[in-house]
Backbone as CSV, one residue per row, in Angstrom:
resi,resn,N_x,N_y,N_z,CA_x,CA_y,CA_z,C_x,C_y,C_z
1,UNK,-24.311,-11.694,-9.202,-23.361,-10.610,-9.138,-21.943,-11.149,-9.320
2,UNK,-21.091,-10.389,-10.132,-19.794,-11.028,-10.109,-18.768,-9.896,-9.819
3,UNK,-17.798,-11.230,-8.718,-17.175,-10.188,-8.198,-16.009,-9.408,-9.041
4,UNK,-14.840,-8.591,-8.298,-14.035,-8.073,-9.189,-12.967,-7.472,-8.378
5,UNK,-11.827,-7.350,-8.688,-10.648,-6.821,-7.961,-11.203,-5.573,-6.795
6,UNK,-10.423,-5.428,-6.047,-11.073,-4.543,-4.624,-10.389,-2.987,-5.224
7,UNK,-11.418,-2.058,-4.927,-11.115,-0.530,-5.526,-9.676,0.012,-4.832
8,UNK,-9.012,0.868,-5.327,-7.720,1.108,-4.779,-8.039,2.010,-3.472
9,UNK,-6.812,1.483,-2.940,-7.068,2.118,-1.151,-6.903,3.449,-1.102
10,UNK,-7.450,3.935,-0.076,-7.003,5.378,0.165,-6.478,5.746,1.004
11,UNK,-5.076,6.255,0.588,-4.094,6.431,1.486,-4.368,7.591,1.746
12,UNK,-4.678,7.130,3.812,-4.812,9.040,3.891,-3.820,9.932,4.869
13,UNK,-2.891,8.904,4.784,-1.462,9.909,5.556,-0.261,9.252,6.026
14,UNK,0.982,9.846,5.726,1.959,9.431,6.278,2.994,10.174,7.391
15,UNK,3.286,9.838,8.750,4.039,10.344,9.347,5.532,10.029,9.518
16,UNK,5.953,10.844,8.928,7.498,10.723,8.993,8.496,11.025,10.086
17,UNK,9.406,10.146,10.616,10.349,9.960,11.685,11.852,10.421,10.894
18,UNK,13.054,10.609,11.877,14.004,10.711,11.134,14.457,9.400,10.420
19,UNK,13.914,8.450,10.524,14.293,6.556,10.318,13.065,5.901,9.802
20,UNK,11.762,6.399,10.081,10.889,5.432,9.811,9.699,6.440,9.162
21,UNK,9.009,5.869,8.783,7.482,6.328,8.553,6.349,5.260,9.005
22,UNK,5.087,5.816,9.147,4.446,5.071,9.214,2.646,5.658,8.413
23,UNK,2.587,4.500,7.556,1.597,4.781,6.907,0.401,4.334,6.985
24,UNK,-0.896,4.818,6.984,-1.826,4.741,7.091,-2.941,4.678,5.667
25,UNK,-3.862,4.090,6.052,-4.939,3.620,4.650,-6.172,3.415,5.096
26,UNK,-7.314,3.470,4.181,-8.499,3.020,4.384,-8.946,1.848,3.668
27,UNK,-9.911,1.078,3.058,-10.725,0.679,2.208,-11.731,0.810,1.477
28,UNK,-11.296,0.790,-0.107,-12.446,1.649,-0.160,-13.696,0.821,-0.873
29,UNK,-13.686,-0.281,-0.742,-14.705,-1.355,-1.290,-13.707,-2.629,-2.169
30,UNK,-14.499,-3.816,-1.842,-14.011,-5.088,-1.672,-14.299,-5.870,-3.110
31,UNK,-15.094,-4.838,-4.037,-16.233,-5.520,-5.240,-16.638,-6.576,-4.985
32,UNK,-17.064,-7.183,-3.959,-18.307,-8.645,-3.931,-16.605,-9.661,-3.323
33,UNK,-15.374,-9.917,-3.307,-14.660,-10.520,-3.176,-13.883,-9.932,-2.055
34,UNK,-13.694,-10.412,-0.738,-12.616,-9.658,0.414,-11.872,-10.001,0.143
35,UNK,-11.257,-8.824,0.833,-9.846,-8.465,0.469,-9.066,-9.198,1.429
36,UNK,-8.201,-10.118,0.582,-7.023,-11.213,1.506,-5.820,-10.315,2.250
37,UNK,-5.582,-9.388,1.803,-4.149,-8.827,1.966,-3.601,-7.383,1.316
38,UNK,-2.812,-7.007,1.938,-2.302,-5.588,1.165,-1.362,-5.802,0.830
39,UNK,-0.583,-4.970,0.004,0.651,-4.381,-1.017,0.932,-3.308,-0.312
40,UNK,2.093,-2.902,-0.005,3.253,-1.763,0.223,4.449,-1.810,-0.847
41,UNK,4.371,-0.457,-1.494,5.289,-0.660,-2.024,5.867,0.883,-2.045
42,UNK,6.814,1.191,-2.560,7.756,2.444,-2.382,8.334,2.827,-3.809
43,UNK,9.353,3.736,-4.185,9.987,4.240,-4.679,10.933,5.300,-3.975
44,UNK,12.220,5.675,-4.520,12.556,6.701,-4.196,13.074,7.834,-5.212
45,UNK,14.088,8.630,-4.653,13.863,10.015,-5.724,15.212,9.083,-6.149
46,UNK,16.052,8.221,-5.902,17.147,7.468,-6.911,16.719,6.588,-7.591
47,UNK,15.164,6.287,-7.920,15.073,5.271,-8.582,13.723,5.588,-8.889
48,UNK,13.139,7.019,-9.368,11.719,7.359,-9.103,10.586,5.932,-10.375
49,UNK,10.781,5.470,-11.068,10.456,4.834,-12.108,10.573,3.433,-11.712
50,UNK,10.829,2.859,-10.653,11.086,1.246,-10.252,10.391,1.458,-8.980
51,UNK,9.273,0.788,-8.930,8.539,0.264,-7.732,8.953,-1.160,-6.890
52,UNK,9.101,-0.831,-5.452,10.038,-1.931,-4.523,8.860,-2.440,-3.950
53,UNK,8.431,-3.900,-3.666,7.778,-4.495,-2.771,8.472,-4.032,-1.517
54,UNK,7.698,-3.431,-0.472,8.097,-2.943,0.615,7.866,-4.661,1.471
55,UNK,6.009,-4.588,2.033,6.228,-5.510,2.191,4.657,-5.712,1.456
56,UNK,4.802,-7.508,1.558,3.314,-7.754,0.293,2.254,-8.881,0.843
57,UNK,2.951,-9.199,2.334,1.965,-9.521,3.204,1.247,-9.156,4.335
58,UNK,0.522,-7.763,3.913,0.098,-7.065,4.882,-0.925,-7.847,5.299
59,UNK,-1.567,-8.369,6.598,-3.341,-8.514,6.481,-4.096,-7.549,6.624
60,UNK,-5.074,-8.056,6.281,-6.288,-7.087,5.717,-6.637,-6.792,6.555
61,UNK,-6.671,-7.001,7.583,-7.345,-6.448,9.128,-6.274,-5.083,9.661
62,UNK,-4.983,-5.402,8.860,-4.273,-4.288,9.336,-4.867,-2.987,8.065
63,UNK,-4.306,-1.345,8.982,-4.668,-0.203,8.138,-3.448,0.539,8.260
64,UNK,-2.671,0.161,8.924,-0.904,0.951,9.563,-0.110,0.349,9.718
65,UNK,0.746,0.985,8.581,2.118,0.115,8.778,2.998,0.807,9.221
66,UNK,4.191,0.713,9.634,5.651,1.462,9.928,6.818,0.784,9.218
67,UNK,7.175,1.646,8.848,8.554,1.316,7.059,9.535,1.842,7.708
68,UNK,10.944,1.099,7.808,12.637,1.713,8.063,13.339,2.570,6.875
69,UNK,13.193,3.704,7.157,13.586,4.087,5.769,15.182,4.615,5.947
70,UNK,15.759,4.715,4.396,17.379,4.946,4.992,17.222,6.146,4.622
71,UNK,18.840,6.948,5.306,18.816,8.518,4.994,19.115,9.132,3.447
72,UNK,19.081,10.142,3.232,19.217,10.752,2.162,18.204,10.432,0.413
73,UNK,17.587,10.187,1.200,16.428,9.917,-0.116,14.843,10.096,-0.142
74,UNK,14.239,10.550,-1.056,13.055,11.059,-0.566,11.801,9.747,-1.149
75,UNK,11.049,9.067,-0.465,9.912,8.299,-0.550,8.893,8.488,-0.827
76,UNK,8.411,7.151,-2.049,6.869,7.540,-2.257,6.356,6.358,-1.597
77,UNK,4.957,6.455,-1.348,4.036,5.085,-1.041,3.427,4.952,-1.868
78,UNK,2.738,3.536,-2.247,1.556,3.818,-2.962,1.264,2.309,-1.887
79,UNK,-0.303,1.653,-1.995,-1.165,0.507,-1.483,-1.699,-0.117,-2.256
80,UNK,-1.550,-1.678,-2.571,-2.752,-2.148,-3.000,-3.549,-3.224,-2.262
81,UNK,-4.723,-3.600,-2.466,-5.762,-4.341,-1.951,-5.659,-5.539,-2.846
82,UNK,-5.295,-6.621,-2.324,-5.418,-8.156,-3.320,-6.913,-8.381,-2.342
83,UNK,-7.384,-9.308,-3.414,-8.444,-10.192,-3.039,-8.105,-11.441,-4.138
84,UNK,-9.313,-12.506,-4.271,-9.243,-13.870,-4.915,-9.710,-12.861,-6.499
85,UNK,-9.651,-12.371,-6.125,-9.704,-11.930,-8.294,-8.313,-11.196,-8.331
86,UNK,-7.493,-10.822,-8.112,-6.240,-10.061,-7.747,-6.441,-8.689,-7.571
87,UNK,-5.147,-7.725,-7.939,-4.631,-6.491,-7.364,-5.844,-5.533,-7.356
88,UNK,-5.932,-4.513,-6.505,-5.901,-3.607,-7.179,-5.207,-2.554,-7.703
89,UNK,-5.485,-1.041,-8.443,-4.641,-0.436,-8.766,-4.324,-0.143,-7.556
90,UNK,-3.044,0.772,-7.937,-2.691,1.681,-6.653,-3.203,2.569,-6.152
91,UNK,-2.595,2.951,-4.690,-3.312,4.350,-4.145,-3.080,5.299,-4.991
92,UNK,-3.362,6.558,-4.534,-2.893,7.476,-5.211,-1.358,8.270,-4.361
């Protein structure tokens, strides 16, 4: 069997603070290779087209993160799952 990048996570909610969020994910399969680590990454509505490493050493044991976000701008998330074959795509 050979393995293959880990399927994209499923992000299944974010709760928003006036300062922070905190986001939540599942896994949704590892393809034969575990998954070393997660991807956070963001955008906002001033820059909707440039994706920011939020942060890119999540561990894999974690499923929730909490992000400082600044005022006046609206946020996207997306997740990815690295393993030893690399990324996967993003959440949705």
């Amino acid at each position: 069997m050979i393995a293959d990048v880990p399927n994209a996570p499923d992000l299944l909610g974010i709760t928003c603070s006036s300062q922070d969020a905190s986001i939540q994910w599942r896994s949704t399969g590892d393809n034969r290779a575990p998954i070393l680590r997660y991807l956070i990454q963001y955008n906002t509505s001033f820059t909707p087209d440039l994706w920011v490493n939020a942060f890119e050493n999540v561990p894999a044991t974690e499923m929730r993160y909490n992000f400082n976000m600044s005022p006046w701008a609206n946020y996207t998330f997306r997740i990815l799952a690295i393993n030893k074959v690399g990324p996967s795509l993003p959440s949705s």
